[in-house]
Z-matrix of the N, CA and C atoms (Angstrom, degrees):
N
C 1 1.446
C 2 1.530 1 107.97
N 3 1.556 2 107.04 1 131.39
C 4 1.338 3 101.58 2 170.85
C 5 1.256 4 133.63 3 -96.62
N 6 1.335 5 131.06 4 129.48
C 7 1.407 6 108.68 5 165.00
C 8 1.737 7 133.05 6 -119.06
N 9 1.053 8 84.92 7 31.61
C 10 1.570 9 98.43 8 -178.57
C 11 1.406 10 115.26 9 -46.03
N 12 1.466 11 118.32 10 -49.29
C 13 1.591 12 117.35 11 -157.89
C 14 1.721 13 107.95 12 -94.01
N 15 1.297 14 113.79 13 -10.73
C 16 1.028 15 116.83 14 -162.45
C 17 1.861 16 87.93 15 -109.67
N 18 1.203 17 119.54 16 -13.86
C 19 1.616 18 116.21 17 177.15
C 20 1.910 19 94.69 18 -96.25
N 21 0.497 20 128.48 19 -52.09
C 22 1.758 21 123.32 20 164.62
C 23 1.194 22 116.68 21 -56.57
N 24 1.437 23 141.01 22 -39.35
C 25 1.215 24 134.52 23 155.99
C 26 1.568 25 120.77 24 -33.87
N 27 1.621 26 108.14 25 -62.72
C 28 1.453 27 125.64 26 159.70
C 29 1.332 28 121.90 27 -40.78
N 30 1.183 29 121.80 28 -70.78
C 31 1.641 30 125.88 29 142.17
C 32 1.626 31 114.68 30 7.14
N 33 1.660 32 113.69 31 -62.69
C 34 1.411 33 111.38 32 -152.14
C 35 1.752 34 108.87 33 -93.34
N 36 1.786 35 108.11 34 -1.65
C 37 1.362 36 136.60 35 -175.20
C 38 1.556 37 75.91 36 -65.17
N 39 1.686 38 93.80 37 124.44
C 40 1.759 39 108.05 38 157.30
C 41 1.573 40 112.54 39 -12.48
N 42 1.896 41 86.75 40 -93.87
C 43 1.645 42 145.12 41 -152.14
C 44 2.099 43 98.38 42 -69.41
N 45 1.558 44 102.45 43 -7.83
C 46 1.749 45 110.46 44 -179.09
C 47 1.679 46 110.33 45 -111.19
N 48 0.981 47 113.19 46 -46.85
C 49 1.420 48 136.48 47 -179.91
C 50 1.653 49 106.80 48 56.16
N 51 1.798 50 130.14 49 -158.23
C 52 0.940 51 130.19 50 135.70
C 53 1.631 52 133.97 51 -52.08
N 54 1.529 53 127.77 52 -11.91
C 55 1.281 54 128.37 53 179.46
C 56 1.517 55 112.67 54 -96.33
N 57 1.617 56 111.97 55 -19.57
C 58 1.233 57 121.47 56 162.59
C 59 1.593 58 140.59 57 -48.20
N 60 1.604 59 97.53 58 -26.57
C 61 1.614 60 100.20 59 166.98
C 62 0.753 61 131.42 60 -85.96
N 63 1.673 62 142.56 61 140.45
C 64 1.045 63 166.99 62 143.48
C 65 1.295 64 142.47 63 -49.75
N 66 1.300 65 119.54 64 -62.92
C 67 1.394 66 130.77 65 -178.75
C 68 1.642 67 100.76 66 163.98
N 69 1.231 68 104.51 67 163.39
C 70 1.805 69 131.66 68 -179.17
C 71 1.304 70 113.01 69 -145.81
N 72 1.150 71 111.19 70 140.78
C 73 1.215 72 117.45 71 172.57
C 74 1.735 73 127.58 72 -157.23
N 75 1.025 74 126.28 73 -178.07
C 76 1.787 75 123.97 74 -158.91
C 77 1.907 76 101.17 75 -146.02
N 78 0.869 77 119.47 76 166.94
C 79 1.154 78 132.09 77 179.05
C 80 1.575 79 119.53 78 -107.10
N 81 1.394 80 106.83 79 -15.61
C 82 1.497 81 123.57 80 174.28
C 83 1.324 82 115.64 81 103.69
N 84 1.648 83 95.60 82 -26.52
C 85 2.112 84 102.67 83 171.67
C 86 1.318 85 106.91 84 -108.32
N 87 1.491 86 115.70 85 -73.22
C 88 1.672 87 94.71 86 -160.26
C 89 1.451 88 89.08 87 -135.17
N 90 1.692 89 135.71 88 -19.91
C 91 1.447 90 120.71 89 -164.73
C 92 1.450 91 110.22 90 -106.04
N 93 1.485 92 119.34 91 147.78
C 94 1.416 93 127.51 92 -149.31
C 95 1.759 94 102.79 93 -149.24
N 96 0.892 95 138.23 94 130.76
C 97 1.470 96 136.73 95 124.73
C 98 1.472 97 150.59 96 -115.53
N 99 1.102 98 105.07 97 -167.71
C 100 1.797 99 112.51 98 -176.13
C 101 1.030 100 144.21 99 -133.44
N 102 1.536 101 140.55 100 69.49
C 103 1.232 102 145.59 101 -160.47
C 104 1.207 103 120.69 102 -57.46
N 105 1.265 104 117.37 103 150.96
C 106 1.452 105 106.98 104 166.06
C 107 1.772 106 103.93 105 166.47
N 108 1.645 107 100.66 106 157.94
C 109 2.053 108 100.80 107 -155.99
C 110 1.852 109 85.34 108 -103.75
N 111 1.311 110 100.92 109 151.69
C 112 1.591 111 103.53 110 163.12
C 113 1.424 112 107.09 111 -100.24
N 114 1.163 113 124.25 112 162.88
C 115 1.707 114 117.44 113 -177.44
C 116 2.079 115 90.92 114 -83.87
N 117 0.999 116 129.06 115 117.37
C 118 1.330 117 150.56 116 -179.72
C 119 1.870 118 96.33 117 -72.92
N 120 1.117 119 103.19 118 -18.63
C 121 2.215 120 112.71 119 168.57
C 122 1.429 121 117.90 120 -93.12
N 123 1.620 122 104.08 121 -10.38
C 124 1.388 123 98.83 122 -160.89
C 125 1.704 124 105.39 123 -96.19
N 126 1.321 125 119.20 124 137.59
C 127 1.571 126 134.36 125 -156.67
C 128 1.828 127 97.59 126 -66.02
N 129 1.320 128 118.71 127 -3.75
C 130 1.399 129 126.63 128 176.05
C 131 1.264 130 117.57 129 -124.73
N 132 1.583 131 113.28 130 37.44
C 133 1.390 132 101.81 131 -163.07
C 134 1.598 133 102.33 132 -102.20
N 135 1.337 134 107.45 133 -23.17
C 136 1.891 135 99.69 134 177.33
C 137 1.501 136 106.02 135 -99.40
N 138 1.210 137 109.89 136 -9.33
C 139 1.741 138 93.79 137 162.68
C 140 1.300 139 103.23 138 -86.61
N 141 1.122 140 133.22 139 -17.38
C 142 1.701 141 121.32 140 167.24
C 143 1.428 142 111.44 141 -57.78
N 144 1.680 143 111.63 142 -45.70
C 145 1.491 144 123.86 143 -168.20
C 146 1.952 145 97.02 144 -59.68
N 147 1.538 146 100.13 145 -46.13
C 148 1.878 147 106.80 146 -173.32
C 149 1.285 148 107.56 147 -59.70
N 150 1.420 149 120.34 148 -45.72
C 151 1.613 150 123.38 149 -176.68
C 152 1.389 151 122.79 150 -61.14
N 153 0.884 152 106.94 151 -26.65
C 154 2.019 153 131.03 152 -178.30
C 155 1.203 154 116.90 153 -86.89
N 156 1.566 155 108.44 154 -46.59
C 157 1.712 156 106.37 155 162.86
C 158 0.998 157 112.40 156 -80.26
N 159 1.205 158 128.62 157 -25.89
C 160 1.472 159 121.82 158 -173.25
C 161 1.856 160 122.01 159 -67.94
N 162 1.465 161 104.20 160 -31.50
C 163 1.306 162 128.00 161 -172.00
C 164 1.931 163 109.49 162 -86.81
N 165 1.195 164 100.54 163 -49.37
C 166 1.606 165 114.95 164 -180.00
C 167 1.181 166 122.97 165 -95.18
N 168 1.458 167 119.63 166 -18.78
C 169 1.309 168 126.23 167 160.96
C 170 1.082 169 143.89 168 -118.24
N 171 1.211 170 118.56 169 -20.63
C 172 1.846 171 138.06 170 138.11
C 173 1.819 172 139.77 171 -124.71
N 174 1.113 173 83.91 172 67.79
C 175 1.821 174 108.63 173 -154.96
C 176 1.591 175 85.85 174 -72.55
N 177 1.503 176 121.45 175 -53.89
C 178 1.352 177 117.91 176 -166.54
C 179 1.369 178 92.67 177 -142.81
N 180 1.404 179 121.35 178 129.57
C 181 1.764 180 122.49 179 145.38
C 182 1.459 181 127.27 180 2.98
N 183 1.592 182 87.63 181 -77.43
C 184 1.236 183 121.13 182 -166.97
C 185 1.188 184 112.28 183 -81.17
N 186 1.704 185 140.37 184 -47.03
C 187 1.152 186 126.13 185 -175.27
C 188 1.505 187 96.08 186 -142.69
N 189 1.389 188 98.02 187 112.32
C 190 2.111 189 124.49 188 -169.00
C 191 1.397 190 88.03 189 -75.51
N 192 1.161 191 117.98 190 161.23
C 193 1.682 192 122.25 191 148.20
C 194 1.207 193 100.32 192 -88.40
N 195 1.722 194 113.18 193 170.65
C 196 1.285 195 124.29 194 -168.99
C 197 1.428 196 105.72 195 -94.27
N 198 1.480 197 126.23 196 53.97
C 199 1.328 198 128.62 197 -166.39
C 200 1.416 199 112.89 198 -147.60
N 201 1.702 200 109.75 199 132.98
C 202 1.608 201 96.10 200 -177.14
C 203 1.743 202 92.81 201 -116.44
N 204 1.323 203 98.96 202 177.45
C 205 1.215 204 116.98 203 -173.34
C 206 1.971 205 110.61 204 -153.68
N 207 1.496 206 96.07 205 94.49
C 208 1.615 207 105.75 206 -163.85
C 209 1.389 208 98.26 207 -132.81
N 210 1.708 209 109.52 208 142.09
C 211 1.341 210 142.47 209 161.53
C 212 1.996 211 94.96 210 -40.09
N 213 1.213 212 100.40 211 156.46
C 214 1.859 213 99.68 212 174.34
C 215 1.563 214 90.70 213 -158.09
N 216 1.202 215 116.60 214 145.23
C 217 1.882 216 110.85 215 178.68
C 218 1.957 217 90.50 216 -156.66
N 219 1.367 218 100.56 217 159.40
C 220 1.542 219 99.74 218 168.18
C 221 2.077 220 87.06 219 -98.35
N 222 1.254 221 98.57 220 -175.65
C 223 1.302 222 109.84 221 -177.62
C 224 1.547 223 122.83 222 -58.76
N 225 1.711 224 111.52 223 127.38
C 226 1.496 225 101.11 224 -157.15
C 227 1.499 226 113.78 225 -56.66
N 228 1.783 227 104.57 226 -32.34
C 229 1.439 228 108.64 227 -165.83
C 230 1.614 229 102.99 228 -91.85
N 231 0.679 230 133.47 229 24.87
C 232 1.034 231 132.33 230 143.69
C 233 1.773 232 130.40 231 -82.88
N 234 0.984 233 98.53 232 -45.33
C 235 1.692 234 117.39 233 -164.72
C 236 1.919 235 116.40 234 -94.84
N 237 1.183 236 104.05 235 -80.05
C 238 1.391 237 111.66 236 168.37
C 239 1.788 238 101.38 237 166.84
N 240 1.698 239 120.84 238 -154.72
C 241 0.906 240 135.93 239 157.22
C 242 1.419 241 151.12 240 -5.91
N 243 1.176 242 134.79 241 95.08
C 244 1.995 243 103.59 242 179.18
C 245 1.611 244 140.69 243 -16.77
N 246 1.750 245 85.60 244 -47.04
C 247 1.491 246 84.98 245 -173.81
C 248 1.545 247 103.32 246 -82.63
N 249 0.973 248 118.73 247 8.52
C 250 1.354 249 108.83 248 -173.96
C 251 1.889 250 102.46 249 -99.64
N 252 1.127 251 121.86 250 -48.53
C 253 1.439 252 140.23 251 -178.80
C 254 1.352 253 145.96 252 -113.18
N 255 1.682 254 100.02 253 1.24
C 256 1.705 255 127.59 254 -170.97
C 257 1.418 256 83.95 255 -84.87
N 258 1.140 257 123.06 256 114.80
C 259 1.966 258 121.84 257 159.33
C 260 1.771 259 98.80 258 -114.35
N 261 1.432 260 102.59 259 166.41
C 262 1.569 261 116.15 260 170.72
C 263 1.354 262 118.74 261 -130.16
N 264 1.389 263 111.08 262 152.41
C 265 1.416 264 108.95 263 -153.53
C 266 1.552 265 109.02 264 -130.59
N 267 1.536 266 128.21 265 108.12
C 268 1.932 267 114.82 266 168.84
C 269 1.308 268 97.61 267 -75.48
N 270 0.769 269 113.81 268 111.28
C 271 1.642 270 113.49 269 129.97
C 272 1.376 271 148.74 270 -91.83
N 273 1.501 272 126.95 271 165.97
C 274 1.666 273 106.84 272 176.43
C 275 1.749 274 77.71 273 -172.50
N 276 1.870 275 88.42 274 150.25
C 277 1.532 276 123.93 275 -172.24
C 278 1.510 277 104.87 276 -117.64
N 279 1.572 278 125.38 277 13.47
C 280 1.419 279 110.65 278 -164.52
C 281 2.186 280 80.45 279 -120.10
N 282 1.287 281 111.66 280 125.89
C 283 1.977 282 100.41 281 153.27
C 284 1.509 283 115.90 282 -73.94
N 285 0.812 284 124.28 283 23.81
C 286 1.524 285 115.78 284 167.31
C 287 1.867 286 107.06 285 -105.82
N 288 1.372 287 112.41 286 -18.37
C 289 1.349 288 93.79 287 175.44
C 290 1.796 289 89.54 288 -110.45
N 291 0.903 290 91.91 289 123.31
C 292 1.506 291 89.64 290 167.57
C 293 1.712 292 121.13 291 -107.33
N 294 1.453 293 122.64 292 -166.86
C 295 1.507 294 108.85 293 169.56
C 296 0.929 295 134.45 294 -52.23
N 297 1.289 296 128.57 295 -28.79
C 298 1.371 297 149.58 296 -147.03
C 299 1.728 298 103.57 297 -105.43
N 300 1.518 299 110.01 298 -43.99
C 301 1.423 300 100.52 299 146.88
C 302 1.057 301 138.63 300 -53.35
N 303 1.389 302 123.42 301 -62.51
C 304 1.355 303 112.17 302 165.75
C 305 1.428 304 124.33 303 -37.09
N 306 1.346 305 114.59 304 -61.33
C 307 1.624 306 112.07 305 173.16
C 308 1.086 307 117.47 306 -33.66
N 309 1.223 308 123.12 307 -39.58
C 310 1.722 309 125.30 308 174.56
C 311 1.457 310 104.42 309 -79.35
N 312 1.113 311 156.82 310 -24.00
C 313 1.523 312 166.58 311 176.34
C 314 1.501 313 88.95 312 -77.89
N 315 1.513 314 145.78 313 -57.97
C 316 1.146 315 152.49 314 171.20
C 317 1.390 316 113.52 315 -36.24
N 318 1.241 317 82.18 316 -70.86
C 319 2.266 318 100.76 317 -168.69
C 320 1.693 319 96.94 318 -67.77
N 321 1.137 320 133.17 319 -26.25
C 322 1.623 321 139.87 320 -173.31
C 323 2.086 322 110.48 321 -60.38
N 324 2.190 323 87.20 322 -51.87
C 325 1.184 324 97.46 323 173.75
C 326 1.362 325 144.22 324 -94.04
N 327 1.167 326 106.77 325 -39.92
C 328 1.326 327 125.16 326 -176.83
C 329 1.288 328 112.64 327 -67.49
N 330 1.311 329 124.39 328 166.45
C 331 1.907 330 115.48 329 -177.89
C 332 1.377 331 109.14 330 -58.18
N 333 1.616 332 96.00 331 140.71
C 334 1.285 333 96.73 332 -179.37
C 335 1.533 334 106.18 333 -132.84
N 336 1.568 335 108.65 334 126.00
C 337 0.913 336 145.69 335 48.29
C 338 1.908 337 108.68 336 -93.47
N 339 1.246 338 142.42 337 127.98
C 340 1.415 339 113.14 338 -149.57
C 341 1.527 340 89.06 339 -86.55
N 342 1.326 341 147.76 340 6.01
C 343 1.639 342 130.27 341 -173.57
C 344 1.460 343 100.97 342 -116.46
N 345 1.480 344 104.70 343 14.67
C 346 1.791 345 105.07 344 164.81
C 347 1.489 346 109.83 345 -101.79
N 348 1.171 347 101.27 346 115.73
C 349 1.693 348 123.52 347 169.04
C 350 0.911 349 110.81 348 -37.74
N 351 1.832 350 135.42 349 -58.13
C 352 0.993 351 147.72 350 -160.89
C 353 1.648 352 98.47 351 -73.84
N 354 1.044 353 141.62 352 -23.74
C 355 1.523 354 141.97 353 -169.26
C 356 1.256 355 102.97 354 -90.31
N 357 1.272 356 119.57 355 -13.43
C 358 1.977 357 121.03 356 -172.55
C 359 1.804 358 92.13 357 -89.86
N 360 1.418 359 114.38 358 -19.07
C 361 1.692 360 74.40 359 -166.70
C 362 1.483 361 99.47 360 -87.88
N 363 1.567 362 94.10 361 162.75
C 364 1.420 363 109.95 362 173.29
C 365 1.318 364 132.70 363 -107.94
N 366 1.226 365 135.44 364 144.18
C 367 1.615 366 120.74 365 -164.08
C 368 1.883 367 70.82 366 -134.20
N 369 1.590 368 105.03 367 131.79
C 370 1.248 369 125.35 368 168.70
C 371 1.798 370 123.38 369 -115.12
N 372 1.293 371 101.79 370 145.14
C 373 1.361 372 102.18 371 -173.44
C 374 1.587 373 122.10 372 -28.24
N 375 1.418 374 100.46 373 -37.28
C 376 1.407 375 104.03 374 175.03
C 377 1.629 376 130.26 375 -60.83
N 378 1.397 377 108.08 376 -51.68
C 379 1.701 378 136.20 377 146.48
C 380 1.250 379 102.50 378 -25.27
N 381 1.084 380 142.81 379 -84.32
C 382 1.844 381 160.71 380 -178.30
C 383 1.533 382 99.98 381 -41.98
N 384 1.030 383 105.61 382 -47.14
C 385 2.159 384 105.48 383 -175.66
C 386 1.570 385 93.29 384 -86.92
N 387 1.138 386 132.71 385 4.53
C 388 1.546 387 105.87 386 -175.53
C 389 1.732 388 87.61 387 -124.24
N 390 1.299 389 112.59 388 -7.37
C 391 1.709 390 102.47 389 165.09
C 392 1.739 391 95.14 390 -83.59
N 393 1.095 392 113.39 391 -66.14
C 394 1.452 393 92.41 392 -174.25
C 395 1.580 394 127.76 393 -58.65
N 396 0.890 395 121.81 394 19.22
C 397 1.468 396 139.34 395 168.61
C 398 1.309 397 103.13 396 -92.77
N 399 1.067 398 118.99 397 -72.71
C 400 1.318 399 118.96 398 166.01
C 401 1.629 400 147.72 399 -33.41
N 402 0.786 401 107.02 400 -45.48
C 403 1.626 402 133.10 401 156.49
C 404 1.337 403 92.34 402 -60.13
């Protein structure tokens, strides 16, 4: 299983960077995941968290992809902080989507180019009716 494109993809995420990865791994048949910390400082770090769930875990109602996307921590009192030990994890149990799909399900949705700043902001319906209000 590969995960090259879909661990460089992650990579080019603002709020993930290169210090963001963790580890990957496969099950040997079909189930695989992907670790990795968001910077919990970085000014894109819960629209990273919204974009990721939004795409891998409620993309459509009706037809989910076979991919989760969950918080993972060892015990708080034990350890310390979020930003210090909060990591996030894709996973998926189906071999037909593999990493490399997702990366393309990723790169399809999320801003694109995804390591342009300028492509993360968002202007929402609400934003848009209160400029034309304005005017």
């Amino acid at each position: 299983m590969n995960f090259e494109q879909i661990t460089n993809f992650l990579k080019r995420v603002p709020s993930i960077g290169e210090q963001g990865l963790i580890a990957h791994g496969a099950d040997g048949e079909h189930a695989w995941w992907v670790k990795f910390k968001i910077d919990v400082e970085h000014p894109l770090a819960w629209q990273t968290v919204q974009e990721l769930g939004h795409v891998l875990n409620y993309l459509s109602t009706n037809e989910r992809l076979p991919t989760q996307f969950l918080p993972v921590s060892p015990p708080p009192y034990m350890n310390g902080e979020a930003k210090e030990f909060l990591a996030w994890v894709i996973q998926c149990n189906h071999a037909e989507f593999s990493p490399d799909v997702v990366a393309e399900w990723l790169e399809g949705r999320l801003p694109n180019p995804v390591d342009d700043l300028e492509k993360w902001k968002i202007e929402t319906d609400i934003q848009k009716l209160d400029q034309m209000i304005e005017k």
